[in-house]
C-alpha positions in Angstrom: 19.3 -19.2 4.3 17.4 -21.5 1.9 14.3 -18.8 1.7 16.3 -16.3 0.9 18.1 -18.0 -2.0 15.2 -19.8 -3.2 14.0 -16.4 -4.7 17.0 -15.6 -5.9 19.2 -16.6 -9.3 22.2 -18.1 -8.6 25.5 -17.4 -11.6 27.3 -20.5 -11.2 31.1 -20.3 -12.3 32.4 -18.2 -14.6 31.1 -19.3 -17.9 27.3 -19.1 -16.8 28.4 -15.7 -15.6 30.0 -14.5 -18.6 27.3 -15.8 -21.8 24.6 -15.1 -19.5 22.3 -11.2 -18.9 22.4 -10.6 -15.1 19.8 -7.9 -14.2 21.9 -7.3 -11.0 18.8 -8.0 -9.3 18.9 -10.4 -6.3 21.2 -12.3 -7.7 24.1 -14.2 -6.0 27.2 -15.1 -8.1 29.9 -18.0 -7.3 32.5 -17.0 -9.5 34.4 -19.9 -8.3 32.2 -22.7 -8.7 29.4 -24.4 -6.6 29.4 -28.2 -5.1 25.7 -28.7 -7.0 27.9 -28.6 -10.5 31.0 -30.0 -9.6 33.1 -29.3 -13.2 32.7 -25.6 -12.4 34.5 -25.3 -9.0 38.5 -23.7 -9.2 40.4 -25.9 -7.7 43.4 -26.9 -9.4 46.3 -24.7 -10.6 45.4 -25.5 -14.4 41.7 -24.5 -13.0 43.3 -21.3 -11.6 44.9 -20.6 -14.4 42.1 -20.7 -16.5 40.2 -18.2 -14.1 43.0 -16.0 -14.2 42.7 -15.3 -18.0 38.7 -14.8 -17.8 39.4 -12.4 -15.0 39.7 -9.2 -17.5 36.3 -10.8 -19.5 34.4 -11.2 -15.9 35.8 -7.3 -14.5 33.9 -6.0 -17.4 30.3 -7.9 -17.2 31.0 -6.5 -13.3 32.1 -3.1 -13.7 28.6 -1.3 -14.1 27.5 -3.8 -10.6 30.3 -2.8 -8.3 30.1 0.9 -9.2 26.4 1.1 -9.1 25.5 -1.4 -6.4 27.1 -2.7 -3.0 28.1 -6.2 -3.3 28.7 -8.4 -0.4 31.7 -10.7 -0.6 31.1 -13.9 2.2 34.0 -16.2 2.5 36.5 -14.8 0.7 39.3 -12.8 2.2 40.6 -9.6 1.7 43.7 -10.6 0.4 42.9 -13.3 -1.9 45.1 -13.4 -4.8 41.9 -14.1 -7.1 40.0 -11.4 -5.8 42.7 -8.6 -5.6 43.2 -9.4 -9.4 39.3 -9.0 -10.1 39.7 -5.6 -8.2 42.5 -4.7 -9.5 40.7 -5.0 -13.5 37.9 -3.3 -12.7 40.0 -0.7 -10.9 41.8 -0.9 -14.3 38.6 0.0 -16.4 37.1 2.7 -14.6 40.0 4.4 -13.8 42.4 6.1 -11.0 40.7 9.0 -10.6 36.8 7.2 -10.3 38.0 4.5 -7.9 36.4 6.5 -5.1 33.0 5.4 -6.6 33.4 2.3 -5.3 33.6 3.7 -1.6 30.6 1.8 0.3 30.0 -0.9 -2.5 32.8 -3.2 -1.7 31.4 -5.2 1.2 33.7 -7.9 2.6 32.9 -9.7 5.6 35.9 -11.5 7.4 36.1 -13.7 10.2 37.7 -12.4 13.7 41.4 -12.6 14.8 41.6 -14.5 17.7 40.6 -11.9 20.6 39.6 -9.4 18.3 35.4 -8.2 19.0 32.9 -8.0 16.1 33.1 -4.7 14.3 33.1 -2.5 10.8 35.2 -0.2 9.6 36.4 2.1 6.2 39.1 0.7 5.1 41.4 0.4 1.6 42.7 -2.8 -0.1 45.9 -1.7 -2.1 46.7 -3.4 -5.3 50.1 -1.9 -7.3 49.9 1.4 -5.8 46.2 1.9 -5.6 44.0 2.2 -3.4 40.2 0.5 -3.5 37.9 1.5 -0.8 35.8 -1.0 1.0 33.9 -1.5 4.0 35.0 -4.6 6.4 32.6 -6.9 8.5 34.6 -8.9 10.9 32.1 -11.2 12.8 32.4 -14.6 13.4 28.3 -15.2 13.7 27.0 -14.5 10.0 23.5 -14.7 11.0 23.3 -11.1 11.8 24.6 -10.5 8.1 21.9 -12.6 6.6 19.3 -10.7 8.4 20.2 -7.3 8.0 20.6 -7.8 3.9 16.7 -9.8 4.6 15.8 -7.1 6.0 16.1 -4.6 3.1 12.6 -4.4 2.0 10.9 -3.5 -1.7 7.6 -2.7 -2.9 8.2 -5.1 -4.9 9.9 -8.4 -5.0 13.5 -8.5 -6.3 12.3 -11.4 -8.6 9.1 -9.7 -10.1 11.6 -6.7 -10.5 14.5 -9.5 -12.2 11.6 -10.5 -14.5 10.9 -7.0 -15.6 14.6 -6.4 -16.8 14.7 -9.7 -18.2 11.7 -9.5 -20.3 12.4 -5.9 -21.1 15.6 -6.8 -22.4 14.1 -9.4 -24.5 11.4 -7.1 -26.2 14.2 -4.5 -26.9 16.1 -7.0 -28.7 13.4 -8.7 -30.3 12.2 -7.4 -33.7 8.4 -8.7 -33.7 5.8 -7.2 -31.2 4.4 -9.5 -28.9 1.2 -10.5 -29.3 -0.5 -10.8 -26.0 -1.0 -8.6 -22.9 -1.6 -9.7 -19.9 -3.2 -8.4 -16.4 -1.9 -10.2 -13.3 -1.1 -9.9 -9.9 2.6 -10.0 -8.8 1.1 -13.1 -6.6 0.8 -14.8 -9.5 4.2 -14.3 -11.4 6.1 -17.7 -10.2 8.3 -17.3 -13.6 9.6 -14.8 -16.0 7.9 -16.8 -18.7 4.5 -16.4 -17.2 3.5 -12.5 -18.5 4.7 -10.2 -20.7 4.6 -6.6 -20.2 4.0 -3.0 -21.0 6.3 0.0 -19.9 4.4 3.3 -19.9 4.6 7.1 -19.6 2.2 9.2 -17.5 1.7 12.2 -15.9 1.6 11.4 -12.1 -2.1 12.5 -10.6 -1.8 15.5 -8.4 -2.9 15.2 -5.1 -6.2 16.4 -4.1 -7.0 19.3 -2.3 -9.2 19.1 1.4 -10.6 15.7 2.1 -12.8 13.9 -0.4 -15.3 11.6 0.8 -14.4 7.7 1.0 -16.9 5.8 -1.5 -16.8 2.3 -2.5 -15.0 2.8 -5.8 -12.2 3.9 -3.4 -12.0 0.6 -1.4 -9.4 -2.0 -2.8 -7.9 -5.3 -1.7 -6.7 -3.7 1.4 -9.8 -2.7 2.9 -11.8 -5.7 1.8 -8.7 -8.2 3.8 -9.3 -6.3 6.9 -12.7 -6.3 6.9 -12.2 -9.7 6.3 -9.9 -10.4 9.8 -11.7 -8.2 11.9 -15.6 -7.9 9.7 -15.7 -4.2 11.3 -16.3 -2.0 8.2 -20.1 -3.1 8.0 -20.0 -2.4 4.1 -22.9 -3.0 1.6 -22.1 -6.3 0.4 -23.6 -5.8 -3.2 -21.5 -2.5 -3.5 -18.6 -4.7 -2.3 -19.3 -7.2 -5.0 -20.2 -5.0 -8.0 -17.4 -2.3 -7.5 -14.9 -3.3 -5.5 -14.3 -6.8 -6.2 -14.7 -6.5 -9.7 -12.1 -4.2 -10.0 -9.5 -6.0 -7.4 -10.2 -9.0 -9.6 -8.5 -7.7 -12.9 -5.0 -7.7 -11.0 -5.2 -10.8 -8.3 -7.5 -13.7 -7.5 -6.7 -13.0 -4.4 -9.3 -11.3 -3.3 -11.9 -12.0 -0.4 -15.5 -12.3 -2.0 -16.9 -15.4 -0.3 -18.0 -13.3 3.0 -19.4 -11.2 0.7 -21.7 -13.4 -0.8 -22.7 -15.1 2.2 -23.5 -11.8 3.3 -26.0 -10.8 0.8 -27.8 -14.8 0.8 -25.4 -16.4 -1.5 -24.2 -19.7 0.0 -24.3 -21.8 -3.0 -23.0 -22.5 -6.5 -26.6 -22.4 -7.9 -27.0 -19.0 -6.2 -24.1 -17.2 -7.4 -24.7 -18.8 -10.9 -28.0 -17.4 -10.9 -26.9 -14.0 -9.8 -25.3 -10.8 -12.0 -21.7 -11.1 -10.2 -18.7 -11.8 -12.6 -16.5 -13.2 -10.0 -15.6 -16.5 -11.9 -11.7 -15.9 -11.8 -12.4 -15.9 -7.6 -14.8 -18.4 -7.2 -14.1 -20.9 -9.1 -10.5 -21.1 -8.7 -8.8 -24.0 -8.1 -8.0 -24.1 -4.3 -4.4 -25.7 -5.4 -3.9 -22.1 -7.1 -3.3 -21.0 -3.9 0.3 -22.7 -3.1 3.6 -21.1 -4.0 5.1 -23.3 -6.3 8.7 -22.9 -4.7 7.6 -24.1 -1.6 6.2 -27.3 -2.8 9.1 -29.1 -2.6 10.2 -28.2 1.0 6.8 -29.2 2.1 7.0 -32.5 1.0 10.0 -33.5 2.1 9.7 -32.2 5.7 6.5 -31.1 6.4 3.7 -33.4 4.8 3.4 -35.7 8.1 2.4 -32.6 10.1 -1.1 -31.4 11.3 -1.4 -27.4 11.0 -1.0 -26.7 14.5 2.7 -29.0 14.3 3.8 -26.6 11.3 2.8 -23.5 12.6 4.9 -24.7 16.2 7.9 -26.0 13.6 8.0 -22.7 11.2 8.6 -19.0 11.0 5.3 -17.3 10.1 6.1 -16.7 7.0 6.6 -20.2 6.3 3.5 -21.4 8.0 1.7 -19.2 5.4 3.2 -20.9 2.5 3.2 -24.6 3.9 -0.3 -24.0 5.2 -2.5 -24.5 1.6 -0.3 -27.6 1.0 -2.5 -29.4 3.9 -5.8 -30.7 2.7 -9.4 -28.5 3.1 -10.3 -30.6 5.9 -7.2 -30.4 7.9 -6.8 -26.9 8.2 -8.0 -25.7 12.2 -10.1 -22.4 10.1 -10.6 -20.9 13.9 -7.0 -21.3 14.7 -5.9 -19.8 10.7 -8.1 -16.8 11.7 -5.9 -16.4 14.7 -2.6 -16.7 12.9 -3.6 -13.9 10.1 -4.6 -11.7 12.9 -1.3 -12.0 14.5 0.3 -11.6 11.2 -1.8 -8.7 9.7 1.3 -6.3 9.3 2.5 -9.0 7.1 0.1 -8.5 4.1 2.0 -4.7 3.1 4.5 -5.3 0.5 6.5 -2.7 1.8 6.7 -4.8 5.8 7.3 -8.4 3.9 9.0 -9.9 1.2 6.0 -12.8 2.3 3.0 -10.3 1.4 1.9 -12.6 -1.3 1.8 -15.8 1.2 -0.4 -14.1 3.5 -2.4 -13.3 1.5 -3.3 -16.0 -0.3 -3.7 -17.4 2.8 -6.4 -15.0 3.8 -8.1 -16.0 0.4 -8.1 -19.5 1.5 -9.6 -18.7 4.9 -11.8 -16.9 3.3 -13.4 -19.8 1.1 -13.2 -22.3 4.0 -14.9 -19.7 6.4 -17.9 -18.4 4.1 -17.7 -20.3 0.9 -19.3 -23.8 -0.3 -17.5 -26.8 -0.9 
């Protein structure tokens, strides 16, 4: 589950927990410690003991969480002393009569009794005469867990979306404006640090009434990657380059402009300088740019002594895309890359895959080795 944790932020312990601003968020939370900072794990009674008097403390930076979200609890039991008296404070703050709020938040999954078949079920835990609802997971394969929490898809990534609150909680609490705004692709955003950020009003744009026709200030990114896969659309390249690319470019550099060019007799630096296009940001972008920066360390360790076709045989797809710009220009098989984004178009929608982003700056890539100068 490493790819699904790397994107998340991990609360280690009940300290970080406590002085820290969790935007309840993908976020994963070992209240009792983790082996990676060995002072915070609970093992010990005077540990314990210690726990036990934060527990109130920890209910209430929880309460809004439980009641609002589900939480999954993995490898903990049902009855654990430790996690009946968390229950039982936040139980304690919201109330009696409100405990049914909790109903379908409270997600523990247990591992089978000895003959016993996977299953779930409604079920209560009851602490000092009350009754908390929870749903129980008995299985003794967690895989299917993993996936089905995976699987639960936004339109945008839970750590763009942890960034948000986090910075949005900073500029509400600071006193002094900020003094830069920023345009950017969520490609781009690899920290909360990175951009700050604007929250709005509008009036949403009612829809339009009969078909309009399709013109080329209605293309976007989307259009311009599958014409790039499957070079079908036969659009105007100039239109492509002074309207549509232009306008792609203020969000993302990750945009396909190199076919383009070729298309209308660019093929060289000298040519495109000499030309009207503003296309800098794309074209002379640092083909490094186009690595995720949380994968770099993964790469090296197991993957840098493989060829492209060994990774994409070794790796889910949605690996191969992120270890694939790692290799250098003149390793990557472009006939065989072509392949693999075909195969893998459904992946560039943000709403199919947590990976959009990979994939597509992987199309970029193929993109400059296909059509663009080196």
């Amino acid at each position: 589950m490493s790819n699904y944790s790397q994107n998340r932020k991990t609360y280690i312990g009940q300290e970080e927990l406590l002085f820290s601003n969790p935007q309840e968020i993908g976020e994963i939370y070992k209240i009792h410690g983790c082996s990676t900072s060995s002072s915070s794990l609970v093992l010990t009674d005077s540990d314990y003991d210690s726990f036990n008097l934060k527990n109130t403390y920890l209910a209430a930076k929880l309460i809004t969480l439980f009641v609002e979200h589900p939480v999954v609890f993995i490898g903990y039991s049902i009855s654990d002393e430790n996690i009946s008296s968390l229950l039982k404070a936040i139980s304690g703050c919201i109330g009696r009569e409100n405990i049914e709020q909790l109903r379908k938040n409270l997600i523990f999954i247990q591992r089978l009794s000895e003959g016993e078949e996977p299953n779930i079920s409604d079920t209560y835990l009851t602490i000092e005469g009350i009754q908390i609802p929870l749903v129980l997971v008995k299985t003794n394969d967690f895989l299917p867990v993993y996936k089905a929490i995976h699987s639960t898809k936004r339109k945008i990534p839970a750590r763009v979306l942890r960034y948000c609150k986090e910075q949005l909680y900073e500029l509400v609490q600071s006193s002094e404006p900020e003094k830069k705004i920023c345009v950017v692709d969520i490609d781009e955003i690899e920290s909360k640090d990175d951009v700050e950020f604007l929250v709005g009003v509008g009036v949403a744009q009612q829809a339009s009434v009969g078909p309009s026709p399709i013109g080329y200030e209605s293309l976007d990114t989307n259009d311009l990657f599958e014409d790039l896969l499957h070079e079908n659309k036969e659009y105007d390249g100039e239109q492509i380059l002074r309207h549509v690319a232009p306008k792609s470019c203020k969000s993302t550099p990750n945009v396909p402009v190199f076919m383009y060019l070729h298309k209308i007799g660019i093929t060289d630096e000298l040519a495109y300088k000499s030309s009207e296009f503003m296309l800098d940001k794309v074209v002379f972008r640092d083909p490094k740019k186009l690595r995720m920066n949380s994968y770099s360390k993964p790469y090296f360790r197991n993957y840098r002594h493989m060829n492209m076709e060994q990774i994409l045989e070794a790796c889910t797809p949605e690996n191969a895309a992120a270890y694939i710009p790692f290799l250098s220009l003149d390793k990557i098989n472009v006939d065989l890359l072509h392949q693999f984004l075909i195969e893998n178009e459904d992946k560039f929608d943000y709403e199919n895959s947590s990976y959009a982003s990979s994939f597509r700056k992987l199309a970029a890539l193929y993109d400059r080795l296909k059509w663009g100068w080196q």
